[in-house]
C-alpha positions as CSV (number, residue, x, y, z in Angstrom):
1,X,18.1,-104.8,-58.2
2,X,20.7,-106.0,-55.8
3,X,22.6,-109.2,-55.5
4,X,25.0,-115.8,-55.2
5,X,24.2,-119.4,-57.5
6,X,23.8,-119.4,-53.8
7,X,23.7,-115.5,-53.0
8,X,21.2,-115.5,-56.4
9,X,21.2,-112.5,-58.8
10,X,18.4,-109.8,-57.4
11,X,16.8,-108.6,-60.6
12,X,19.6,-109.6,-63.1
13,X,21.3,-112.5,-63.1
14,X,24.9,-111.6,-60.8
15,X,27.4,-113.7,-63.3
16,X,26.5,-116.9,-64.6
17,X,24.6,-119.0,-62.2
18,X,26.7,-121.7,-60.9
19,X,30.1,-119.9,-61.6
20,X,29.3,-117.3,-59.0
21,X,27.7,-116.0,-56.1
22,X,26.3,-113.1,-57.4
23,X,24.2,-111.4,-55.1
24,X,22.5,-109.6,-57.6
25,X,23.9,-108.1,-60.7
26,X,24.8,-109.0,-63.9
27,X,24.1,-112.5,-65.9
28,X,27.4,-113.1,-68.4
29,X,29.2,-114.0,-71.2
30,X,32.9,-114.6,-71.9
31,X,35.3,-112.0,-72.9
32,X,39.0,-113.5,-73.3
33,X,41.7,-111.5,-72.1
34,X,44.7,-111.1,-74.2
35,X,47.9,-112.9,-72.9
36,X,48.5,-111.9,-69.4
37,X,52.0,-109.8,-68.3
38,X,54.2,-111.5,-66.2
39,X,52.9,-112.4,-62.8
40,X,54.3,-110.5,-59.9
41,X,54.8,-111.7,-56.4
42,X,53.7,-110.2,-53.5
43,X,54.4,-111.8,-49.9
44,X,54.4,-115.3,-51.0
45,X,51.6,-114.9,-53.6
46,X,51.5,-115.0,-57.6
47,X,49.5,-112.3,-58.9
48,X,48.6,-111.1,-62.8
49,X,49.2,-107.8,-64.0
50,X,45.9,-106.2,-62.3
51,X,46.2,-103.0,-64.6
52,X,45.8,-105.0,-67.7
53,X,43.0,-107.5,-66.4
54,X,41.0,-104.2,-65.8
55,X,42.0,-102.7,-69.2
56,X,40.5,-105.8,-70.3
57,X,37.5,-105.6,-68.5
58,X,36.9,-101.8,-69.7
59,X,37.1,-103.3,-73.5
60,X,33.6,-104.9,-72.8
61,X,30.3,-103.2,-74.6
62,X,28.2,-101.8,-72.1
63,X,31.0,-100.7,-69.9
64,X,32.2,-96.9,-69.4
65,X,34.5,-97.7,-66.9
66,X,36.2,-100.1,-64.2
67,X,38.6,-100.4,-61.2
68,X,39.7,-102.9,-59.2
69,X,42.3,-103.3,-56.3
70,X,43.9,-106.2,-54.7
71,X,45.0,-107.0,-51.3
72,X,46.9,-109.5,-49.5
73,X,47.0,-109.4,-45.1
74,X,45.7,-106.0,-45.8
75,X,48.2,-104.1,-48.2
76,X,47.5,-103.4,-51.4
77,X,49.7,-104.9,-53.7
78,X,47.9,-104.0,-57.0
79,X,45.0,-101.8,-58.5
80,X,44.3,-100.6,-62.5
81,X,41.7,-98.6,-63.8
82,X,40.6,-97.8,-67.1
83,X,38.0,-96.6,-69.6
84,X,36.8,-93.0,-68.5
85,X,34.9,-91.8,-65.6
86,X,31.9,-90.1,-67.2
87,X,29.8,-91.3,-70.8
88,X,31.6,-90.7,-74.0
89,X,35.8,-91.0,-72.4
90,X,34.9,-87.7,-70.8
91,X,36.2,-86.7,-66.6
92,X,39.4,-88.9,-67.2
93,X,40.4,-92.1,-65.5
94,X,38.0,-93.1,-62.0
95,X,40.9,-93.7,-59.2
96,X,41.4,-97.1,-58.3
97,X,40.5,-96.1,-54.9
98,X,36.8,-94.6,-55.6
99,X,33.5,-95.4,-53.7
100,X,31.5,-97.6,-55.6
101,X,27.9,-99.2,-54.7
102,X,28.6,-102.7,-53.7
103,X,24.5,-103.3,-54.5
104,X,23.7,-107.0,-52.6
105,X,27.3,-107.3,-51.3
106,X,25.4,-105.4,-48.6
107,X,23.1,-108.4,-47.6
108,X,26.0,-110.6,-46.3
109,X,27.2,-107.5,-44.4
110,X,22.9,-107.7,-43.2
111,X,23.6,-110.8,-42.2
112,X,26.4,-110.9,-40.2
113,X,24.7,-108.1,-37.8
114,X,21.4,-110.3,-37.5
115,X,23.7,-113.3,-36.8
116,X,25.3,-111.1,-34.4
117,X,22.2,-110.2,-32.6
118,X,21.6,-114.0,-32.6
119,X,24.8,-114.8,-30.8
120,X,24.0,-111.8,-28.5
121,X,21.0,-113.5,-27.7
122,X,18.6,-110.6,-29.0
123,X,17.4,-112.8,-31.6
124,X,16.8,-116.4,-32.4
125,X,17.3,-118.2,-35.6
126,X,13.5,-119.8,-35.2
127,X,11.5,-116.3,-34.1
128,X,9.1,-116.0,-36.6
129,X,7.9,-112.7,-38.4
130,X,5.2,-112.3,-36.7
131,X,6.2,-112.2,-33.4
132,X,8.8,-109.3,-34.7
133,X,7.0,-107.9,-36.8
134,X,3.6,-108.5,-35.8
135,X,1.1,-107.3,-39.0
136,X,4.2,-106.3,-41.3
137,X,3.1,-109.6,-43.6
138,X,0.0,-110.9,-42.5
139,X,-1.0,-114.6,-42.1
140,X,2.2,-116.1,-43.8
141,X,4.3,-114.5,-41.7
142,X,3.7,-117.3,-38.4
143,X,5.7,-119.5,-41.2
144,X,8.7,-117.8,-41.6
145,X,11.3,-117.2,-39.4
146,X,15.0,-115.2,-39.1
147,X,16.6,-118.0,-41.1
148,X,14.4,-117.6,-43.6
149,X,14.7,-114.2,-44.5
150,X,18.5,-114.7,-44.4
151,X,18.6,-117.8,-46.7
152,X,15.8,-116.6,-48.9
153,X,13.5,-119.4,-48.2
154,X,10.6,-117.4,-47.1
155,X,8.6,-117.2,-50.3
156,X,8.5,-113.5,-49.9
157,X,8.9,-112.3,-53.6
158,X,11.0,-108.8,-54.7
159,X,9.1,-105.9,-54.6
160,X,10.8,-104.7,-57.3
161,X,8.4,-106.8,-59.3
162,X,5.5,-104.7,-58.8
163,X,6.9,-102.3,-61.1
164,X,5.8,-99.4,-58.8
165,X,9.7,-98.3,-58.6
166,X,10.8,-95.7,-60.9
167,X,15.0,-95.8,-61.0
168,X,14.3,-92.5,-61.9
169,X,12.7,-91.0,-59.1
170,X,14.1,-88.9,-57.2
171,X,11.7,-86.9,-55.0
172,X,9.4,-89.8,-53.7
173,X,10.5,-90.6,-49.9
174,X,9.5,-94.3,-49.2
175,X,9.5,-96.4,-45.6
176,X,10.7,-100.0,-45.6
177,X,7.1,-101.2,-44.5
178,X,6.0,-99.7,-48.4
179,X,8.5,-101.9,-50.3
180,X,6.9,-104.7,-48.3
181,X,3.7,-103.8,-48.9
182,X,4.4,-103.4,-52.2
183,X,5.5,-107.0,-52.4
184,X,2.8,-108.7,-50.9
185,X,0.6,-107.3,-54.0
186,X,2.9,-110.0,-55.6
187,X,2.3,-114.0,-56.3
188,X,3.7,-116.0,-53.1
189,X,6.1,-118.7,-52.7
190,X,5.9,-121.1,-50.4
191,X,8.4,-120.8,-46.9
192,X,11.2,-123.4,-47.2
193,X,11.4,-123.0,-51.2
194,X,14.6,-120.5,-52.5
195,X,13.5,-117.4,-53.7
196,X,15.8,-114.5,-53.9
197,X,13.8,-111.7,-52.7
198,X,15.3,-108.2,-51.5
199,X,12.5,-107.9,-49.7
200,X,13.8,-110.6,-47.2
201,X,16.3,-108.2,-45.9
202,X,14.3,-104.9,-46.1
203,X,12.6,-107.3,-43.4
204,X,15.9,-108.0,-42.0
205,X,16.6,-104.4,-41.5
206,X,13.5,-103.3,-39.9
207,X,14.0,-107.1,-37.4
208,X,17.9,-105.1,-36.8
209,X,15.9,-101.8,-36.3
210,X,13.6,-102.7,-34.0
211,X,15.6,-105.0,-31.6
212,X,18.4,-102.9,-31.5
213,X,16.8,-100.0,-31.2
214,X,18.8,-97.9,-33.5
215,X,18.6,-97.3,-37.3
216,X,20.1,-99.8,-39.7
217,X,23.0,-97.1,-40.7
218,X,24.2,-96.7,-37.2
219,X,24.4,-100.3,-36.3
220,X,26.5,-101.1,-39.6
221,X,29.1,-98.5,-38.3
222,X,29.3,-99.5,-35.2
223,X,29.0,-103.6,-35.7
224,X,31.2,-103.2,-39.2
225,X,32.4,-99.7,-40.3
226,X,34.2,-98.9,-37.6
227,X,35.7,-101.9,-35.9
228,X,37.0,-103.0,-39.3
229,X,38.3,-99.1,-40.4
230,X,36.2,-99.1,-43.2
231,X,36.3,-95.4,-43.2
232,X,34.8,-94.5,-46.1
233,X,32.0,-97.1,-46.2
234,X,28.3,-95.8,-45.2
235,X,25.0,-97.1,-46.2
236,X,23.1,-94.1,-47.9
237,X,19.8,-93.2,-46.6
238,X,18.4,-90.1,-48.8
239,X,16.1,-90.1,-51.8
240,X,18.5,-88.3,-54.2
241,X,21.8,-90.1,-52.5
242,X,25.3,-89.3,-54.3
243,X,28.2,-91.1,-54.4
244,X,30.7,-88.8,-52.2
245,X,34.0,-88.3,-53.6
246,X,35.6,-88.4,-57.2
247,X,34.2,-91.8,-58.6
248,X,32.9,-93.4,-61.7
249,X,29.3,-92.9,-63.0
250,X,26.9,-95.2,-64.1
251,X,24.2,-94.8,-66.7
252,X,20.9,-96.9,-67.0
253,X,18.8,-96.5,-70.4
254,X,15.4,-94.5,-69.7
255,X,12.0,-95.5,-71.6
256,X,13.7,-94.3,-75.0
257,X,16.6,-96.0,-74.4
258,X,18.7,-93.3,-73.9
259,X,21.3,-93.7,-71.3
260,X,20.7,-91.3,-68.4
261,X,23.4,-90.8,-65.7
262,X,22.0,-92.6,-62.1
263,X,24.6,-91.3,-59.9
264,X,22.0,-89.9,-57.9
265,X,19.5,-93.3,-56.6
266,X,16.9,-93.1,-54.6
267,X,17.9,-95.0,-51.3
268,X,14.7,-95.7,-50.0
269,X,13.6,-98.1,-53.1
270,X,16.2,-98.8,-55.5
271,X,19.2,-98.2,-53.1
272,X,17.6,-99.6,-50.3
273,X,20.4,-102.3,-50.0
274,X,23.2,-100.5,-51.2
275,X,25.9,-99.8,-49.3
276,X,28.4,-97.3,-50.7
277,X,32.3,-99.0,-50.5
278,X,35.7,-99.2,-51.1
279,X,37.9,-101.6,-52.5
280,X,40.0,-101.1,-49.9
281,X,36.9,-101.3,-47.2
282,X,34.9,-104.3,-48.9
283,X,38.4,-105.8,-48.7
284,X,38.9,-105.5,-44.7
285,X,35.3,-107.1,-44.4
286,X,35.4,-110.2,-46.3
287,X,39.0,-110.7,-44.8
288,X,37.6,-110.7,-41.2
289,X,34.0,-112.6,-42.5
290,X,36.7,-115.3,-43.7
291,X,38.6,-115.3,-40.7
292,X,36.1,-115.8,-38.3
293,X,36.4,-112.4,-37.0
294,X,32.9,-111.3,-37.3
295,X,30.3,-113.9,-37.2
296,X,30.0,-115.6,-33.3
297,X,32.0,-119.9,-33.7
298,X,28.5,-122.1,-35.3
299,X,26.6,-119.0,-36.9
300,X,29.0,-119.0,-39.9
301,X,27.2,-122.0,-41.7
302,X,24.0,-119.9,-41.6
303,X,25.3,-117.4,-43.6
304,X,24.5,-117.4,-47.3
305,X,28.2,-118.0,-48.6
306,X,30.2,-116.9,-52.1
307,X,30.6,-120.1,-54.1
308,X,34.3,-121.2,-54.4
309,X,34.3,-120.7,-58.6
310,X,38.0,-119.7,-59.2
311,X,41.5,-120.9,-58.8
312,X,40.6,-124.6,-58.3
313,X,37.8,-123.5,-56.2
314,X,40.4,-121.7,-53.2
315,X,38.7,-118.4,-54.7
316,X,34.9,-117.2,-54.0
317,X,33.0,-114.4,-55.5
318,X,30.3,-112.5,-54.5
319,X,28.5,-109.9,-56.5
320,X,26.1,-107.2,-56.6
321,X,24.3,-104.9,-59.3
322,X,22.1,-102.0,-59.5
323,X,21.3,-99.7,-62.4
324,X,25.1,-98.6,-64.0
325,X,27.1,-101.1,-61.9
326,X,28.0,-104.1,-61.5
327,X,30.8,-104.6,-58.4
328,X,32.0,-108.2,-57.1
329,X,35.0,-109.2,-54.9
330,X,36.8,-111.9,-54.9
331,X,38.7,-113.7,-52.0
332,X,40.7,-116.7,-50.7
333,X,39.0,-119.1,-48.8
334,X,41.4,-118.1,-46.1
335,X,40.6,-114.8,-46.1
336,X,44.4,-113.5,-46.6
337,X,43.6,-111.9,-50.7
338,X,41.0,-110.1,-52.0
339,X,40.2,-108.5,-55.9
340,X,37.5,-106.1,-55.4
341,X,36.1,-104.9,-58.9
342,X,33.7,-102.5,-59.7
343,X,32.3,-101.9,-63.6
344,X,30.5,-98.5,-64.0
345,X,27.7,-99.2,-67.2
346,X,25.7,-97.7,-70.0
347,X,23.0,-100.4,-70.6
348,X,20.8,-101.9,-68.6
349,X,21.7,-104.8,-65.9
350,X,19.7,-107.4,-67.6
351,X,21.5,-107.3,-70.8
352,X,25.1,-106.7,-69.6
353,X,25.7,-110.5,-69.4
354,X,29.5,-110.1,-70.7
355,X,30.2,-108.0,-68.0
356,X,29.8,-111.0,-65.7
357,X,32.1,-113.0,-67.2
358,X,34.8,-110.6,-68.2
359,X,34.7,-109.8,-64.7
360,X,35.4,-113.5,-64.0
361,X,38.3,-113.9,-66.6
362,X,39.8,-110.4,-65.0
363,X,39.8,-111.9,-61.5
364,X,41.4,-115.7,-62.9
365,X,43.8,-113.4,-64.9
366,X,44.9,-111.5,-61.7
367,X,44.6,-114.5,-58.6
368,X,45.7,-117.9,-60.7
369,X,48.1,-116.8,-63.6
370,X,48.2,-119.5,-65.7
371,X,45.8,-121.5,-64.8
């Protein structure tokens, strides 16, 4: 549902596991780009020609169409988009600068307000569930703590995997305590083995709620959102949620395996973890995340961190993926570039595996030309 091999896939595999961090989205295969254009160089750095990476990228079956942006210190010094913004070429080219879902990009953003909290001193790293959550998960919850639920070693499995979520429902208003529920229906794992569970940060969110105080929506914006300008990034909280602005649309195949538009997402089950972003916004964060900006000096190592796959390992990805997209950025391990790329689809997550790695060969094609 949302999404590395260290932020694992959610429900699909996020790229390959062990070339990227995907923190939920799309397994992969390779697509080869045709011979890069000339790289360009933009305040000290050598860059590919982004347009035709993402033309690439838009060649791949299953996609209907793709952007991507890059930035370096903050400027934008490329973007491309291609393919069309609706099914079928139809509603043009999607603006580079569209909002996208950035699906489990969002639970390294969760993360960084918990570890936040923990550096205020609101929260520890060894408070266990139950003392914050007292009868949210029953007996196993006195074994699992904060870190836990942030490193997905809490055995809690994905409440997606009831099956009691319909992508297509629109009209059913769930709280966060029924996708737990709904998980503990499920098989457990034991705490201290990896399981990539969404349901770990639906817990996360109602640990941010209920110290802070506040919803989960207003302490992104003020913790995130607005310190960092990230003006058009908000965390949707509606059961029929839309993507504001022009963007691209995604399409998920219903039980006949007709593709059916899923612009619209139900945010309390599906879209619980999906923050709606910019390339632009996503960006800003990752730059300050790498920079140290955000995360108080010995928290960082606790966060679950984008695998350095590209560019001789000075690149990391991190991904994400819900039903008709699949969005990852890329960035410098000192924070100062970022490719942020989102894919709008037609078929479902599970089978889009090229997607991953075209998305891969777009980004080496764009941050290390000729490698």
């Amino acid at each position: 549902m949302w999404s590395p091999s260290k932020f694992r896939s959610e429900r699909c595999t996020s790229m390959r596991r062990g070339r990227t961090l995907g923190m939920a989205g799309l397994a992969c295969a390779v697509l080869v780009l045709s011979a890069p254009a000339p790289a360009a160089a933009a305040d000290g750095v050598r860059l590919g020609d982004v347009q035709q990476a993402i033309r690439s990228l838009a060649r791949t079956d299953g996609v209907v169409g793709a952007i991507g942006e890059v930035y370096v210190d903050g400027k934008r010094v490329g973007r491309g988009t291609a393919g069309s913004r609706l099914l079928g070429g139809k509603g043009g080219r999607i603006p580079s600068e569209s909002r996208y879902r950035i699906a489990s990009q969002t639970k390294l953003m969760e993360a960084t307000v918990v570890l936040q909290l923990v550096g205020e001193g609101k929260l520890s790293l060894d408070d266990k569930l139950s003392d914050l959550l007292p009868g949210a998960y029953g007996d196993a919850a006195e074994k699992i703590t904060v870190r836990d639920l942030i490193r997905h070693t809490s055995g809690i499995p994905d409440f997606a995997e009831s099956g009691k979520f319909d992508v297509f429902d629109f009209t059913t208003a769930y709280k966060p305590i029924d996708l737990v529920q709904a998980a503990r229906d499920l098989p457990q794992g034991e705490p201290g083995q990896y399981r990539y569970s969404t349901t770990n940060y639906v817990l996360l969110g109602m640990i941010i709620e209920k110290v802070t105080g506040h919803d989960r929506a207003a302490e992104f914006r003020r913790r995130l959102f607005a310190p960092l300008g990230m003006k058009h990034t908000y965390l949707p909280t509606k059961i029929s949620d839309q993507i504001k602005g022009p963007h691209g649309h995604g399409y998920t195949p219903d039980g006949k395996g007709v593709p059916r538009d899923v612009d619209r997402l139900n945010a309390t089950s599906w879209g619980v973890e999906g923050a709606i972003s910019t390339a632009h916004d996503v960006s800003a964060f990752y730059r300050a995340l790498s920079q140290g900006k955000l995360v108080p000096a010995g928290l960082e190592r606790q966060l679950p961190r984008p695998f350095p796959n590209l560019c001789g390992g000075t690149v990391s990805s991190a991904s994400g993926g819900l039903p008709g997209i699949s969005s990852t950025t890329f960035s410098s391990a000192d924070g100062r570039i970022q490719f942020a790329v989102a894919a709008t689809l037609k078929i479902d997550n599970e089978k889009a595996m090229a997607v991953g790695d075209a998305t891969i060969k777009a980004a080496e094609a764009v941050l290390c030309p000729g490698q």
